[in-house]
N, C-alpha and C positions, 0 to 999 in steps of 0.2 A: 504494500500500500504506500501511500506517499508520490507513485509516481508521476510525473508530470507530464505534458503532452510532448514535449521536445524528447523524451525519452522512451517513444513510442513507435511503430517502422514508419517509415517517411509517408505513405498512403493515407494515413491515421487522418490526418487536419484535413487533408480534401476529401476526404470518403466523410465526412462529418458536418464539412459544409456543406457539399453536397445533398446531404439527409435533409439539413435545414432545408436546401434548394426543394429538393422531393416536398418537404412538409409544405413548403408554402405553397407551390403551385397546387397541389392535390386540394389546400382546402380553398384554392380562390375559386379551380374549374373542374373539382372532383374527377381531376386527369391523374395517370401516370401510378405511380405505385403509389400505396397507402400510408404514410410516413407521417408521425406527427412527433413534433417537439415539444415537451412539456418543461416549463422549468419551474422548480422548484423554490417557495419566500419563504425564509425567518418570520412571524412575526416579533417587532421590535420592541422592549418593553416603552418606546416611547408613542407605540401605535404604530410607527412606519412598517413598511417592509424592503428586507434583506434578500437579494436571490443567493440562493447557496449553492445553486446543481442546477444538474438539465438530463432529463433522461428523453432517447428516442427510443420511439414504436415503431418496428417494418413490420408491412404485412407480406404474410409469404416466406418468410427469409429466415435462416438459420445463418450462424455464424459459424465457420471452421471449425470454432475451439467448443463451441456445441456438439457441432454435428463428430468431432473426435474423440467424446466423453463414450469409450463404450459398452459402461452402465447405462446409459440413455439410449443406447440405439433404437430398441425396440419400441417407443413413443416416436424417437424422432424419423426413421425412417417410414414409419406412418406417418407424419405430417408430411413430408417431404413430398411421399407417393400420393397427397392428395386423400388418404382412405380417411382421414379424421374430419375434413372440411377444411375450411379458410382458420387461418392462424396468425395473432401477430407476437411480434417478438420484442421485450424491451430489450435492445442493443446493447447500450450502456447507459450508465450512469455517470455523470460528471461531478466532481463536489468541486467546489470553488475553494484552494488550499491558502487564500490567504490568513492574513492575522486576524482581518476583521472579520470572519466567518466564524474562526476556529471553536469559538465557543456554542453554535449553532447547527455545524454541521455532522459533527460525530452520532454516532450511530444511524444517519442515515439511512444504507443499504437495509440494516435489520432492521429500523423502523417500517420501512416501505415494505419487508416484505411480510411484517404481521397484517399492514392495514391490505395488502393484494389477500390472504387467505379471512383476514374479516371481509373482504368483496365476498368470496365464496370461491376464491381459488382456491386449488389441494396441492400440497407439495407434493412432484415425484420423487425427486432428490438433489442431493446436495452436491456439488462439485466444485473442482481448483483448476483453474489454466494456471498450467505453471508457464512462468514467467525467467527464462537465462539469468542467472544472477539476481532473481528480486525474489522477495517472498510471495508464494502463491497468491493467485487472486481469486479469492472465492468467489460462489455464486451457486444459486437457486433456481431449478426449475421448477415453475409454478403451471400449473395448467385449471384454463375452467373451459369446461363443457356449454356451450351456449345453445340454448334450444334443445338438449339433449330430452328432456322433459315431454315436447312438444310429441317427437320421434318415438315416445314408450306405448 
């Protein structure tokens, strides 16, 4: 953890602005892939607000270091093939590492992903992209069934 964007493969910053790019167009002309930016505010004990992070949504899309977990295979190659339905993925999670965050942004990740299983997501499992020389970087796969209900 700790690491910064300069220290990420060179693709990283433009595969990211890009997404931005993806998110806005999709929600101005409901064109192109499914991509939304969400970011994340502190609120401030003086009432304002603080952004801390930015997490993106793809739809469709798996990540390498997902789709290599292969404890998950058997989920993810069913999305993959289509057999589950439409799917989206939150990509990453940004925290904003300055000084004026620091005291707002910790526990993030684990925050977000109690209040995704309060939505009525189920966790499948837990996993680490290891990372060359940094310490692994966790992460949760979450899944909800939408419509499943409807289908019984």
């Amino acid at each position: 953890m700790g690491t910064t964007a300069s220290h990420r493969p060179p693709d990283f910053i433009n595969r990211h602005i890009t997404a931005i790019a993806d998110a806005e167009k999709y929600r101005l002309a409901k064109s192109g892939s499914p991509t939304r930016v969400l970011i994340a505010d502190a609120v401030l004990p003086s009432g304002g607000y603080l952004p801390v992070g930015a997490a993106t949504l793809r739809g469709g899309y798996l990540p390498q270091y997902v789709r290599d977990q292969e404890h998950l295979k058997g989920v993810t190659s069913r999305l993959l093939a289509g057999e589950d339905g439409g799917f989206m993925f939150l990509e990453i999670l940004v925290t904003d590492f300055s000084e004026a965050t620091k005291e707002y942004r910790k526990g993030a990740g684990a925050a977000l992903v109690e209040f995704y299983e309060a939505q009525g997501f189920q966790r499948v499992d837990d996993f680490v992209v290891e990372k060359p020389g940094e310490e692994g970087w966790p992460g949760t796969f979450l899944r909800m069934d939408l419509g499943k209900k409807d289908l019984e």
